[in-house]
C-alpha positions as CSV (number, residue, x, y, z in Angstrom):
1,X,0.0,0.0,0.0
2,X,1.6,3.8,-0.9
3,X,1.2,6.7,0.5
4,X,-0.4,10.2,-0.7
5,X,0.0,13.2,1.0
6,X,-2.9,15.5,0.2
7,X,-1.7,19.4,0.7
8,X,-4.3,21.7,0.6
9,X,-3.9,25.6,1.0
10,X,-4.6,29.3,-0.4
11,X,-0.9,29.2,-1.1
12,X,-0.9,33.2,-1.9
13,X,2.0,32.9,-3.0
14,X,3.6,29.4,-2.1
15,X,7.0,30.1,-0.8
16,X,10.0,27.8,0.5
17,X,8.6,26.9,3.2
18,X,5.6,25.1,1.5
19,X,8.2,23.3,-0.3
20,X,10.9,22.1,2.7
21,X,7.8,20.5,4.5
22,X,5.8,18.6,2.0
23,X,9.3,17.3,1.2
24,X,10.4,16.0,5.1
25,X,6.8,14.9,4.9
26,X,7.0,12.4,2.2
27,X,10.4,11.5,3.4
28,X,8.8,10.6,6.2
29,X,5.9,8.2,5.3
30,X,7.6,7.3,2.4
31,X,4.9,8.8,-0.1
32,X,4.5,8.3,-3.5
33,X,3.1,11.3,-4.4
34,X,2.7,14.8,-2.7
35,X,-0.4,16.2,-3.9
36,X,-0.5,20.2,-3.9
37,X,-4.3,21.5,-3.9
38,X,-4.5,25.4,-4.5
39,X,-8.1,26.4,-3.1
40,X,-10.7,28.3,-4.7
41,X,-12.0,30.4,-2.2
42,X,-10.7,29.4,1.8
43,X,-13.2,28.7,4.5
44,X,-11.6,30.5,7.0
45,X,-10.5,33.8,5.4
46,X,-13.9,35.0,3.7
47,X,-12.9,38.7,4.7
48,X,-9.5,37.8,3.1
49,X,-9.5,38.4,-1.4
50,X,-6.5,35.9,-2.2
51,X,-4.9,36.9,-5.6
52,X,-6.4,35.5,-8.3
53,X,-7.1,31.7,-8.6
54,X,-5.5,31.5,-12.3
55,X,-2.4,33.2,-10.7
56,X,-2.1,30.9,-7.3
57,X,-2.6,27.8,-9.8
58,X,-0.1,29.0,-11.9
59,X,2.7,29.8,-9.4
60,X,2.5,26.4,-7.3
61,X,2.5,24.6,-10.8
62,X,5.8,26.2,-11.2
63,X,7.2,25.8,-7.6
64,X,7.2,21.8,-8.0
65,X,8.1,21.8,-11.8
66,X,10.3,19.2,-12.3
67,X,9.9,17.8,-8.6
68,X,9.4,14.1,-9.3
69,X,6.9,13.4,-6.1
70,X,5.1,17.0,-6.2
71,X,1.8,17.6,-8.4
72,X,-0.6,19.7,-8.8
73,X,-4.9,19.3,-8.7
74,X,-6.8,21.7,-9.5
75,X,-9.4,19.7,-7.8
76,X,-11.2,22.4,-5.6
77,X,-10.4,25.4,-8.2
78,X,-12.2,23.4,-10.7
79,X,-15.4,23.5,-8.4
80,X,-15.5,27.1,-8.4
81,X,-17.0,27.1,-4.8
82,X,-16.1,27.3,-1.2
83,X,-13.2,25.0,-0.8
84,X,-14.0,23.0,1.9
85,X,-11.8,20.4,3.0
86,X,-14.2,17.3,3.7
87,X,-15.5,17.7,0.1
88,X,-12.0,17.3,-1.5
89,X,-10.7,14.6,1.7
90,X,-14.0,12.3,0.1
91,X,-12.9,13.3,-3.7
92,X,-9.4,12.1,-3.2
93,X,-10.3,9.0,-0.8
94,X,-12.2,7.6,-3.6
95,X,-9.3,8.1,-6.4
96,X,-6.5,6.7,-3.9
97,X,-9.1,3.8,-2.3
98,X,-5.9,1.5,-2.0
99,X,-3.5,3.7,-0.3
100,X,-2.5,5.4,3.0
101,X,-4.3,9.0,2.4
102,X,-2.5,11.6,4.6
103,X,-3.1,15.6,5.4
104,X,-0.6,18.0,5.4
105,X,-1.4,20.4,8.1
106,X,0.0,23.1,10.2
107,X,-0.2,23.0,14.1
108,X,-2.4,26.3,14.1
109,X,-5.1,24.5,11.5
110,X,-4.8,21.1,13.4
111,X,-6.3,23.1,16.6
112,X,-8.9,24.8,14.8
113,X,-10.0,21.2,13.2
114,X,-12.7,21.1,15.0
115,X,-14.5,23.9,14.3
116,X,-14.5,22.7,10.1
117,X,-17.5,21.9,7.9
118,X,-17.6,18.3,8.3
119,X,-14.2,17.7,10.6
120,X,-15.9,13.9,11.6
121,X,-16.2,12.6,8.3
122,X,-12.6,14.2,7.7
123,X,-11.2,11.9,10.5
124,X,-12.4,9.1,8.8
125,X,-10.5,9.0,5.6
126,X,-7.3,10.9,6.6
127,X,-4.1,10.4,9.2
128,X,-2.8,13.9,10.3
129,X,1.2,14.9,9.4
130,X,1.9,18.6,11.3
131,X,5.8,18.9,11.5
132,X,6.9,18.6,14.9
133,X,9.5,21.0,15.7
134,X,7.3,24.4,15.1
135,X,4.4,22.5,18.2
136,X,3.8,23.5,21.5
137,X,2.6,20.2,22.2
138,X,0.9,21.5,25.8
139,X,-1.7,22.8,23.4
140,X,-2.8,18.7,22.1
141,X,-4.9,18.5,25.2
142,X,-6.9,21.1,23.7
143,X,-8.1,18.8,20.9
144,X,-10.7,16.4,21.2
145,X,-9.3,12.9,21.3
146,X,-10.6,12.1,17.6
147,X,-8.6,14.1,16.6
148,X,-5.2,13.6,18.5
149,X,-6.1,9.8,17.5
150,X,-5.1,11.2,14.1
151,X,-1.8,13.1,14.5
152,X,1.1,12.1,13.4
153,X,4.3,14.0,14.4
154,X,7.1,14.3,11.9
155,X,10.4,16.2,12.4
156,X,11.3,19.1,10.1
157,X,13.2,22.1,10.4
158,X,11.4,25.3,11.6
159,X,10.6,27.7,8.6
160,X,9.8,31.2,9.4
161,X,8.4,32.2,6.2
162,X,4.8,33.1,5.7
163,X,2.8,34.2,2.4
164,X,1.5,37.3,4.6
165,X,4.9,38.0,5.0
166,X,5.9,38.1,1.5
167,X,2.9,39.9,0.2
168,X,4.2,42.5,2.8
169,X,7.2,42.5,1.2
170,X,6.0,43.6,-2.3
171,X,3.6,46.0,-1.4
172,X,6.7,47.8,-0.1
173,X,9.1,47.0,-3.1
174,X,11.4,44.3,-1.2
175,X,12.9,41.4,-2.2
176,X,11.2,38.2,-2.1
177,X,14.7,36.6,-3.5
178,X,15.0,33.0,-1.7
179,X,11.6,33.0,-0.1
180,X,9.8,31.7,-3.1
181,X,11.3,29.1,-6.0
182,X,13.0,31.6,-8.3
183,X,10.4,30.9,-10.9
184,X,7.6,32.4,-9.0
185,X,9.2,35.5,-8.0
186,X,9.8,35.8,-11.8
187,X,5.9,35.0,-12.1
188,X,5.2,38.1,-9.6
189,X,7.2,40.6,-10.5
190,X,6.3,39.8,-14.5
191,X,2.2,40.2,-13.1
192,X,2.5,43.2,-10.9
193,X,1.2,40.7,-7.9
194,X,0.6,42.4,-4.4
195,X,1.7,45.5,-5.7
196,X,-0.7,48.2,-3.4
């Protein structure tokens, strides 16, 4: 039985970061594919306007160019809706019905879990990967044991990059130069993206 890694996010714009985890990830359940999911529209962040769907799509496509265990779906972009995540967890459990179905999450999502659309039936077809080293594992006890059931604890290195950060950047004409795969900052600069 393989393993897929399902990574789901606004990813406005992916960045290094993004990158370094989904790869200790698979490195660390042995997966044979890492499956990048660009949402539509995020659940959490309806006050938030992401850039442009064509334009996220477009910038993690060329983050894992050439990166032979990284793809891309356009799964929940194609739906043109809400992106919730127990929709696309029941999508993907279906396609992959004979492998090991993991969720890349970070430790901040992983404690808000329970307050998604749907987080039971999410449980149900998904193990949890949050990389360890960025945890304050106190905070577990605030999850309900479902959950914590689900969590699997990986080591990777602690990244402190963050898209809000970069979008900061270029509103104020900064370098984003090693935050992002060179080919995105190309992508953004050629656009105009997060420009005020």
């Amino acid at each position: 039985m393989s393993s897929i890694i399902l990574f789901g996010g606004t990813f406005d714009p992916i960045h290094m970061g993004h990158l370094i985890l989904a790869e200790y990830a698979a490195e660390f359940v042995k997966a044979k594919k890492v499956l990048f999911i660009p949402c539509y529209k995020p659940p959490h962040k309806l006050k938030y306007e992401p850039v442009h769907w064509k334009h996220r799509l477009n910038m993690v496509k060329l983050a894992v160019n050439g990166i032979s265990k990284f793809e891309v779906s356009d799964f929940e972009i194609k739906r043109k809706e809400i992106s919730y995540t127990y929709v696309t967890v029941d999508w993907f459990s279906k396609v992959y019905k004979a492998d090991d179905l993991y969720f890349l999450i970070g430790f901040d999502s992983l404690l808000s879990l329970h307050t998604w659309q749907n987080w039971e039936k999410i449980i149900q077809k998904v193990k949890f990967l949050v990389g360890e080293r960025m945890v304050d594992k106190s905070k577990m006890g605030l999850l309900p044991s479902k959950i914590y059931n689900k969590v699997i604890f990986f080591d990777s290195p602690i990244i402190e990059i963050s898209s809000t950060e970069i979008r900061e950047r270029l509103k104020k004409s900064l370098s984003i130069k090693y935050l992002v795969p060179e080919e995105v900052e190309k992508y953004i600069l050629r656009h105009g993206l997060y420009k005020k």
